[in-house]
C-alpha positions in Angstrom: 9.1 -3.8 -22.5 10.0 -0.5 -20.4 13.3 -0.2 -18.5 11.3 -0.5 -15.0 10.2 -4.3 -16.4 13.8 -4.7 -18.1 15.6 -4.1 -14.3 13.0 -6.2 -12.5 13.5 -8.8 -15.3 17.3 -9.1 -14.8 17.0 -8.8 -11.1 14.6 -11.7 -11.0 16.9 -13.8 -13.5 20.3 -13.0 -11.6 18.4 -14.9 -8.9 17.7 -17.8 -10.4 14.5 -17.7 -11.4 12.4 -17.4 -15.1 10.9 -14.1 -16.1 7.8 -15.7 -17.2 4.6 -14.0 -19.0 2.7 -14.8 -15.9 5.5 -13.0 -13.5 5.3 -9.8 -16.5 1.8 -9.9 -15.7 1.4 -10.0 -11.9 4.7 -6.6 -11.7 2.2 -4.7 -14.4 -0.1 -5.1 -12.0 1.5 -4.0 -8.9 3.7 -1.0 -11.0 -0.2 0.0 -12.5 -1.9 0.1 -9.0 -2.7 3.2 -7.2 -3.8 0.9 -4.6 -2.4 -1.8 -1.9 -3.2 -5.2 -3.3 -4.2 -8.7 -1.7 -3.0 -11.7 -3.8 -6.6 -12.3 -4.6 -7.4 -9.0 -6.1 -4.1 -9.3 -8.0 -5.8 -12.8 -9.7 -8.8 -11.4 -10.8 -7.0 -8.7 -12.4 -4.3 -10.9 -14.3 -6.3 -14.4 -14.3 -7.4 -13.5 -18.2 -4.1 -14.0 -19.1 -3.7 -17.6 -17.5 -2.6 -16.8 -14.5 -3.7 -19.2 -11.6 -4.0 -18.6 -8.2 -1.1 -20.5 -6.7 1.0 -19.1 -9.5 0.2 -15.4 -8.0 1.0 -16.5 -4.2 4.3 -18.6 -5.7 5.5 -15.2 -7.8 4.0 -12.6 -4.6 6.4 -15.0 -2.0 9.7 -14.8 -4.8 8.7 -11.1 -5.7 8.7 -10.1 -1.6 12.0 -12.4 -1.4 14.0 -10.6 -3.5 12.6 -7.1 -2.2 11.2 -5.6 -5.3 7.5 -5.5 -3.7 6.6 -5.4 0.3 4.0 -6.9 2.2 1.6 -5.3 4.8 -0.7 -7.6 6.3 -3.6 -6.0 8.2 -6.0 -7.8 10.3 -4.4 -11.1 8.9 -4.5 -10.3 4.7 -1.6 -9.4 3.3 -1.5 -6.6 0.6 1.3 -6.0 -1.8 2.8 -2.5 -3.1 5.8 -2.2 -5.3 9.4 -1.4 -2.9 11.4 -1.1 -6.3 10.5 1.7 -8.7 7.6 2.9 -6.3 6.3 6.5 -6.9 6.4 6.6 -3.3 9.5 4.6 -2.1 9.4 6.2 1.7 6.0 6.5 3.1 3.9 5.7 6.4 0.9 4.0 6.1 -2.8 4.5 7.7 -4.9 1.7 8.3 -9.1 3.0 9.0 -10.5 0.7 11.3 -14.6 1.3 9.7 -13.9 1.4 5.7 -10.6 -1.1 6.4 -8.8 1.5 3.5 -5.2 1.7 3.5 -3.9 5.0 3.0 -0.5 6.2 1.7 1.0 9.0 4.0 3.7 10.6 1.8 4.2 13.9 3.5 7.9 15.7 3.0 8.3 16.7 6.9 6.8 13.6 8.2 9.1 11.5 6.2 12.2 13.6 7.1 10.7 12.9 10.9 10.6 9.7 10.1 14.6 9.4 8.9 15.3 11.5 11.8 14.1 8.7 14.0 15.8 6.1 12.2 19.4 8.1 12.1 18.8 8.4 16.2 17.3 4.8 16.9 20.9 3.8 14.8 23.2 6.2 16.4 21.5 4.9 20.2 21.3 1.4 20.1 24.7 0.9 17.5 22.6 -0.5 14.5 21.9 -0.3 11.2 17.7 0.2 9.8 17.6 -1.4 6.7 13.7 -0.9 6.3 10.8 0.4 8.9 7.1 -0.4 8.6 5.0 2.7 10.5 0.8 1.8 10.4 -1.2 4.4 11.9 -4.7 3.4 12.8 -7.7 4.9 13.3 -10.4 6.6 11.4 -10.4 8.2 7.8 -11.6 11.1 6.7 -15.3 9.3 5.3 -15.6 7.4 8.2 -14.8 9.8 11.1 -17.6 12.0 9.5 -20.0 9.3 9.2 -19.5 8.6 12.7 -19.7 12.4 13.5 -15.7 12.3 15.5 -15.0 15.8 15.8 -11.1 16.2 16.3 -9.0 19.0 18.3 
């Protein structure tokens, strides 16, 4: 097992909970995706190794708990990305209203925008940002030329 699966292993155990093949199966999953999951594509890709359905929402719900994967529901599905051990901890997401893709913005001098705004929003209202969720929406690239949307 890897040292990524060997952190997430004792973090889920320190909590209480079994680190069980199906739980192994369900993290490989999310850490091998290039893409935003829903629970449902997650079970058809780990239901050959007896992995049920309620078994994926049950570990997705633990897994988001314990903040080692976050959840972005769009249009009322929620998809699943790694938080811990991401490629891409700090990014903004894009959300095309035609194609319904969800694209990862991961930009060095939007994110450092983006900090900016959460060191001022902390500094003027006397809080502390634990975690931000920015979805742009609109048209991607495909679909904005399919539809012929010239921009400025």
């Amino acid at each position: 097992m890897d040292k990524d699966l060997m952190d997430l292993k004792k973090i889920i155990e320190d909590n209480g909970y079994k680190f069980t093949k199906q739980k192994k199966s369900i993290l490989e999953t999310l850490i091998k995706s290039d893409i935003h999951l829903s629970a449902e594509e997650i079970y058809v890709i780990v239901k050959i190794n007896s992995v049920g359905l309620a078994t994926v929402y049950r570990t997705l719900k633990i897994l988001k708990e314990l903040n080692i994967i976050k959840e972005i529901n769009i249009n009322g599905t929620n998809y699943y990305e790694m938080k811990i051990f991401s490629k891409k901890p700090l990014h903004i997401h894009f959300k095309c209203i035609e194609c319904n893709s969800i694209i990862d913005i991961d930009d060095k001098s939007l994110i450092l925008d983006y900090l900016k705004l959460n060191y001022k929003t902390e500094k003027e209202k006397d809080i502390i940002v634990f975690d931000a969720d920015i979805m742009l929406i609109g048209l991607c690239n495909k679909c904005r030329e399919d539809k012929n949307v010239k921009t400025d």
